[in-house]
N, C-alpha and C positions, 0 to 999 in steps of 0.2 A: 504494500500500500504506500504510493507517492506521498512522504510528508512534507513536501514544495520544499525543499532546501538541502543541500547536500555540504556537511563540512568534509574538505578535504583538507586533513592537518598534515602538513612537509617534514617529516625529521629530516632535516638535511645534513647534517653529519654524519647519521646512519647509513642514510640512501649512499652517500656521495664514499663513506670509509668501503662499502661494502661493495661498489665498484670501482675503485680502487687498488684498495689490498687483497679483494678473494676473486676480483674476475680479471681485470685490467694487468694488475699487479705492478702498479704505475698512476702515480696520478695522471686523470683524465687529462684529456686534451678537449679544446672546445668543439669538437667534433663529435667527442663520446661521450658527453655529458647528456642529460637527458633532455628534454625537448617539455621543459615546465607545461605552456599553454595544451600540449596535446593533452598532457596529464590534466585540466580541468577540462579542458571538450571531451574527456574520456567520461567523464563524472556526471556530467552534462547529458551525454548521450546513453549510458549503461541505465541511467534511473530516471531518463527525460525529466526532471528537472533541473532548477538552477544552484550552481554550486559556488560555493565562498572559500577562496584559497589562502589556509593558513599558513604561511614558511615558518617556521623556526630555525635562527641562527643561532651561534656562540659566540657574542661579543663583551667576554669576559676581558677580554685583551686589551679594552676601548677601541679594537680596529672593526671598524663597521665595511665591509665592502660594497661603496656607492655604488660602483655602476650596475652590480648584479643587485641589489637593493630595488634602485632606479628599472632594471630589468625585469625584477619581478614584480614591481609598481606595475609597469604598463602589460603586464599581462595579465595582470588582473589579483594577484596574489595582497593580501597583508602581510608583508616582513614582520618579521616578531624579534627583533636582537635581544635577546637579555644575557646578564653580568651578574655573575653571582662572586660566593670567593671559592679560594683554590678547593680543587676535589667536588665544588658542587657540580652536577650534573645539569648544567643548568636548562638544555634545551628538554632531555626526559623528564624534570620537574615541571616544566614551562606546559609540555605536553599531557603530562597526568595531570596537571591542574585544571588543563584545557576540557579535556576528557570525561572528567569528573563532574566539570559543569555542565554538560550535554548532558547528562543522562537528566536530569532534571526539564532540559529542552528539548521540544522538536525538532528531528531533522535524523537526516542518516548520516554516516561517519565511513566516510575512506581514511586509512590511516597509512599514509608512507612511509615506513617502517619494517626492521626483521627482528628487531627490539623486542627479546621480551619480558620487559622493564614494563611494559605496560599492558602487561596477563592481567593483572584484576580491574584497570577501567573497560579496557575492550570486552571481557566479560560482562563486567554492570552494564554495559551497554546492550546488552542481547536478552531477547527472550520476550520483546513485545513486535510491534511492529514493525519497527526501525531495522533499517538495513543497516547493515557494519560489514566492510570488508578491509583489505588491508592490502594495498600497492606495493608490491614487492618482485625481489627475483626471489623466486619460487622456491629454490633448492638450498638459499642461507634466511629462510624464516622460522625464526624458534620454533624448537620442536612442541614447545606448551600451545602454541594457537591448534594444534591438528583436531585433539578434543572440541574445541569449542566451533569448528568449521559443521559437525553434527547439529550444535545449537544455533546455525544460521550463519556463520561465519563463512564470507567469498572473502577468495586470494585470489588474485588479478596480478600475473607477470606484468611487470613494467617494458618489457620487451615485447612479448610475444601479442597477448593481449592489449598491453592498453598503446602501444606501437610508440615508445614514448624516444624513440631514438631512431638519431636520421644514418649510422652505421649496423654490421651486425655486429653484436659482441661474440667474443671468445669464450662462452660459455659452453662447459661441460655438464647437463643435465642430463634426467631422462625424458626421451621424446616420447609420449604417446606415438603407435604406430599411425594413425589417424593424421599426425599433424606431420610427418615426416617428410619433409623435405630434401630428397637427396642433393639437389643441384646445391643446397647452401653448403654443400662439403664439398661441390666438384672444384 
């Protein structure tokens, strides 16, 4: 059931460490970074309604990165920088705080993340109406979401599915035979 509003909240440390260090093995190049605005017309188009793009940064540093800030402005996103002190976690705090407040509101919840630092909101989130999924590569998302995918929980490849990148990645998973594409190996 459509509840006219779709949050889609960014872990961007997570998304961005996790291609990275487990696919890329190399920081991204602007090429193989992900493709933000796909990622809300995805959210947009999976649940036909409108969707409000949360990012979370870590500008614990004071270093704020304008122009991707500025980039994620005109895509449509709200930047979220927060500064905690040392050892706080500050964007998964920022996040579970986020998360927390929703369950209280209307709306469905994309969560882009493989964190799971945040098993017990995405749970409180499940088990009425509200759709909850979680934008991810598939193959490095905590093993704690699998149960809760039974209670309603969709995982949405950021690759495959929500098509959030203009290269292929170097990604070693398992293919459903259905989806097998040889030519992407020839």
């Amino acid at each position: 059931m459509a509840s006219g509003q779709t949050y889609v909240i960014i872990d961007g440390e997570n998304i961005d460490a996790t291609l990275g260090g487990s696919i890329l093995n190399d920081r991204p190049t602007p090429e193989q970074r992900p493709r933000w605005d796909r990622v809300l017309d995805f959210a947009r188009r999976r649940w036909d309604q409108p969707a409000k793009g949360l990012f979370f940064l870590n500008a614990t540093s004071g270093y704020m990165p304008l122009p991707f800030v500025q980039a994620l402005l005109a895509l449509g996103y709200q930047p979220i920088p927060l500064a905690g002190g040392p050892g706080d976690k500050v964007v998964d705090i920022g996040i579970q705080r986020t998360l927390d407040a929703l369950v209280d509101r209307d709306g469905d919840v994309l969560l882009g993340s493989h964190d799971g630092d945040f098993l017990p909101q995405v749970e409180a989130l499940l088990g009425g109406d509200r759709r909850v999924g979680l934008l991810a590569f598939r193959e490095f998302v905590n093993a704690g979401y699998t149960p809760l995918r039974e209670r309603g929980l969709e995982v949405f490849d950021l690759e495959d599915e929500v098509r959030g990148f203009n290269v292929v990645l170097p990604r070693i998973r398992i293919i459903p035979l259905a989806e097998f594409d040889p030519l992407r190996y020839l």
